[in-house]
N, C-alpha and C positions, 0 to 999 in steps of 0.2 A: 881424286878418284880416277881410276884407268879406267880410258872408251871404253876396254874391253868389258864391264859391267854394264853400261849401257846396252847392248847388245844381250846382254842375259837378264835385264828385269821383267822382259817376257818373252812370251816361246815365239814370236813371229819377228825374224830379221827385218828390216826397216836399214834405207838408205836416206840420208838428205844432207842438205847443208846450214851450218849454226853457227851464230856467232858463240863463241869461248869466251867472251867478258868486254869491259864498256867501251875497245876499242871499238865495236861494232861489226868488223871483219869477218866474213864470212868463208866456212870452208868448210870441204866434205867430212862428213860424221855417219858412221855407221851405231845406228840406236835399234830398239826393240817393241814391235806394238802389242797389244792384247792379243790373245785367239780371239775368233769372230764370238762373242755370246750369243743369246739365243735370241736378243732383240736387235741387233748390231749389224750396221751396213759395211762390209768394207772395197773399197774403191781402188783401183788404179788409177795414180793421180795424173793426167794430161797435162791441164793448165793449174797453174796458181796468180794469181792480180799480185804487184804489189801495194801494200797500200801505205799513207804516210806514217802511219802507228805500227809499220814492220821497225821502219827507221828510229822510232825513238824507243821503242822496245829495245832491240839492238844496243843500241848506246843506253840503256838503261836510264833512257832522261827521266821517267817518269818515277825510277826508284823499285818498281816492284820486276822486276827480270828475273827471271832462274836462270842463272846457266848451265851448261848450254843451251842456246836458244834454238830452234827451228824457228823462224820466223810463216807467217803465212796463213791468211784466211778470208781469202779468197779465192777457193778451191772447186777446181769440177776435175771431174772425171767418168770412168766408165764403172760399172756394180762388177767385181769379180765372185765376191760368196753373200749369202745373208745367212742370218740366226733362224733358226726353226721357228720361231715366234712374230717373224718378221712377215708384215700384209702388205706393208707399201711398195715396196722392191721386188727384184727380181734379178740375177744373173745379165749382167748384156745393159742395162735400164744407165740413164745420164744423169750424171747429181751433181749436187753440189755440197758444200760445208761451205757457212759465213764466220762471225765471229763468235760461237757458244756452240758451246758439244756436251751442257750439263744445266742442269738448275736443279732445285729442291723436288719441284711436281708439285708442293702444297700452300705455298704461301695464297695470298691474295693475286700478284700479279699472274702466279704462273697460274692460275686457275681462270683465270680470264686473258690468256694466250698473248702474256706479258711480260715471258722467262727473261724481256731483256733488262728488266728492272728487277727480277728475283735476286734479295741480297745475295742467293750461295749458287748467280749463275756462272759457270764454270767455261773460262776462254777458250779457246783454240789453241795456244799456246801460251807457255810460261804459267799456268796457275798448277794447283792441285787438282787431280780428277776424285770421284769418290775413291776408287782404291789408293790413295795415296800417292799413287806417282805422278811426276811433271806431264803435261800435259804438249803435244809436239805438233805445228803446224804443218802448213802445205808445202811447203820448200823442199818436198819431201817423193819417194816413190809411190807410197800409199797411205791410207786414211783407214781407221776404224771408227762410226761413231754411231752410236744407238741412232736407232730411225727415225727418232721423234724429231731429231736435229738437222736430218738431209732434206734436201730438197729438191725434186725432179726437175729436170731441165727441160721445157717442150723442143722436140726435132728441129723447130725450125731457128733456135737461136744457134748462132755459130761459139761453140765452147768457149775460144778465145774470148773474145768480145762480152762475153754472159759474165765468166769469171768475175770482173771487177762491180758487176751487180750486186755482188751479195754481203756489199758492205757498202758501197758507194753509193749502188743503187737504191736498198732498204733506207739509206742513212738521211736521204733525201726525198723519197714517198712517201715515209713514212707520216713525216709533220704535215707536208703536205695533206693526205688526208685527213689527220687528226684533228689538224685548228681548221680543217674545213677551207682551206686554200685551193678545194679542187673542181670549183664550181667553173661551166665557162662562162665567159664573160668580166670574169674577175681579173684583176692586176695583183701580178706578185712579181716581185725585184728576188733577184738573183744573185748575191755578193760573193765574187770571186770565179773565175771561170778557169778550174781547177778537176781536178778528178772527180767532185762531189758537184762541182756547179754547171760543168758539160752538160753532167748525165739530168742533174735538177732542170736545167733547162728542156732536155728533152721530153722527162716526164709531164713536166705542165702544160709543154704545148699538146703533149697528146692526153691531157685534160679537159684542154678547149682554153685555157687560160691564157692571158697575154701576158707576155715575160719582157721585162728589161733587166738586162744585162749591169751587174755595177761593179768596173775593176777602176784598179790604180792606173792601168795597162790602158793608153789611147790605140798600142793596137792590137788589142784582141776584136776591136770594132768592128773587121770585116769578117772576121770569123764567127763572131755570135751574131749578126745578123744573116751572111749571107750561108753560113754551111750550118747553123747550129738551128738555123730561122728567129731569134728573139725578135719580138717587134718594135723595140729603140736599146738606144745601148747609156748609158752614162759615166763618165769619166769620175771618179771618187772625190777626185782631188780639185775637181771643176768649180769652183763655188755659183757659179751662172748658171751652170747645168744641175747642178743638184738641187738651190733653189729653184730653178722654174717645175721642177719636179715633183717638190714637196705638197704634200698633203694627198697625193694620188694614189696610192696602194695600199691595196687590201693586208699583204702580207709583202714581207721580207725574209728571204730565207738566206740566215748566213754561214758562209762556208768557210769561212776565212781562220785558220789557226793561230795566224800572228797578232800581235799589240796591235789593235786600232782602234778608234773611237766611234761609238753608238749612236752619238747623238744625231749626227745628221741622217743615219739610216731611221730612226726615230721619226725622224722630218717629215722623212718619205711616206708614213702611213697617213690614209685617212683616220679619220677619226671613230675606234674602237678596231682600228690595224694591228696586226700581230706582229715584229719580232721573233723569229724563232733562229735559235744558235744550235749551228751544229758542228762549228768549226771548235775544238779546246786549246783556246791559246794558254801558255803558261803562266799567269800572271792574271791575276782580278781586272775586270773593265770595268770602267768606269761610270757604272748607271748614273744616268739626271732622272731625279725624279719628277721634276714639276712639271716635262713634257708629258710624262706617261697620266698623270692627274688631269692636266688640260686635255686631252685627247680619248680618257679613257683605253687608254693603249696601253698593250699583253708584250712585258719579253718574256718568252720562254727559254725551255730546250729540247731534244730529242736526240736520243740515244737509238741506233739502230731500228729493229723490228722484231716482235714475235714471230714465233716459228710459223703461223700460220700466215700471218701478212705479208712475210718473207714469199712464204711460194706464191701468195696472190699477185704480189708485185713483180714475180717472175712472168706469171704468166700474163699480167698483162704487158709486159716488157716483148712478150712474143707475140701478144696480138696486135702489136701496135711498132712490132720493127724494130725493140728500141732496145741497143748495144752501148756499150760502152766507149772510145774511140781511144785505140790501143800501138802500141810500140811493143813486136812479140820479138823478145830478147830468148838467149840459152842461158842455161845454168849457170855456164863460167863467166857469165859478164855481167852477175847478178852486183858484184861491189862499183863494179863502174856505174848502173844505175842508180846505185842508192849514191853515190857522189851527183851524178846527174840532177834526183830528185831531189836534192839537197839543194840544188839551184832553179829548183822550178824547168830544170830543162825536158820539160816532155808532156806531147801529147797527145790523150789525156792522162795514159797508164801504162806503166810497165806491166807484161804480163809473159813470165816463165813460161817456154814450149817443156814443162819438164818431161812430159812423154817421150821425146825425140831427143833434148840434151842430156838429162840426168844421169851420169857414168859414174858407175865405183870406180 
């Protein structure tokens, strides 16, 4: 198929950049978005986050890719038009898009403001939208997407730094609230100190919760305790430190995408502690059951946020100061990042100026 159709499958010109196939590589692409409908936000895009699932989207690790891909969804910008139909918005107003620009509107989940579980919720990019066509991320000039999906920015978070909230951020407040990890006075361990366990750290302490920090990394040490504030840190790999640790927390929130093993973060809980995974390594881990029996103890998981908890956790992200901690790259150095984050080198997040770089 020639770009040139991409470009005419709807009436509104669209600039970004996509990977072409499972090289991964990315490069400029001239595509096409909706007119604005009558419920529809659409945005001039400033920032986009990148996040770890831009990268394996890209390389098609996961199997399900369209190409061309725009990658990107973790998007803010500015409101340029809205749909006649549209209450929330307005010309001029700060948004965002995370990861869903669709669901059904009727199952069980989405009626109880749970579109991120609705079987036919609809990505940000690479899936099917309802009209049929691919579906195109933030990596991009601009964004169209029904208003049920946007999410206002309060004034006072700086765009940059907010961007990687809306995956990263959700991805990690989410459980938090849900299994009730957000009491203060409670202990909850933080595995992995990554684009999801930065921001997880931030969130709990502005819960009231006390946080220990758990990498493989002896030195992320000074950095989660003294710039991130966790109140101990512990070494993974430690067996002294992680036994003397054991049996103290409420919750474990894991961030971790790669092969590792459960059982000693299991250790870590008290007894009727939670477990919750939010990192998707490729490959089944390895549950013990007879801890989770002696202890009465939950692994779970959590998948992002509804749309409505989404802006909650926005806004408590600005009452309480709380940014992401970013590396603001241009457009044309977006391949060298995704090599970079391929090695863990950054932190916590890339995030595209595509306001200021983004050139046809």
């Amino acid at each position: 198929m020639a770009e040139k159709s991409y470009e005419e499958e709807h009436p509104t010109k669209a600039f970004g950049w996509a990977a072409r196939d499972q090289s991964g590589v990315l490069s400029p692409f001239k595509f096409s978005r909706r007119s604005t409908g009558e419920k529809d936000v659409r945005f001039k895009v400033l920032f986009c986050g990148i996040c770890h699932s831009d990268l394996h989207m890209a390389k098609n690790e996961w199997g399900t890719s369209i190409y061309p891909l725009v990658p990107g969804h973790e998007i803010v910008g500015e409101v340029t038009e809205v749909g006649s139909k549209v209450e929330k918005f307005k010309v001029g107003d700060k948004v965002g898009v995370g990861c869903m620009v669709g669901s059904c509107h009727s199952c069980d989940s989405c009626n109880n403001d749970l579109e991120n579980y609705c079987p036919k919720m609809i990505l940000t990019y690479s899936t099917k939208y309802h009209d049929g066509t691919t579906t195109y991320g933030g990596y991009s000039d601009s964004m169209v997407t029904d208003e049920h999906f946007v999410v206002r920015i309060p004034d006072n978070l700086p765009l940059d730094a907010a961007a990687p909230l809306l995956c990263a951020g959700i991805t990690v407040y989410s459980p938090l609230r849900f299994f009730n990890l957000d009491k203060p006075g409670m202990h909850v361990g933080v595995v992995g100190l990554g684009g999801l366990g930065h921001v997880a750290v931030k969130f709990a302490k502005a819960m009231g919760v006390k946080v220990t920090v758990i990498s493989t990394s002896p030195k992320k040490k000074q950095e989660a305790l003294e710039r991130l504030g966790a109140d101990s840190f512990l070494v993974s790999r430690d067996q002294d430190e992680m036994q003397a640790a054991m049996g103290t927390m409420d919750g474990v929130i894991d961030t971790v995408s790669a092969m590792h093993p459960i059982l000693p973060l299991i250790s870590l809980l008290k007894t009727q502690g939670k477990l919750v995974l939010v990192g998707a390594p490729e490959k089944p881990l390895e549950l013990p059951v007879f801890p989770l029996i002696m202890g009465r103890k939950i692994v779970g998981g959590s998948c992002i946020g509804g749309m409505k908890e989404t802006q909650e956790m926005i806004d408590f992200a600005a009452k309480n100061n709380i940014t992401a901690d970013i590396e603001v790259i241009s457009m044309d150095y977006v391949n060298t990042a995704m090599e970079r984050l391929l090695k863990t080198d950054v932190r916590y997040r890339f995030v595209i100026d595509i306001g200021n770089t983004m050139k046809i």
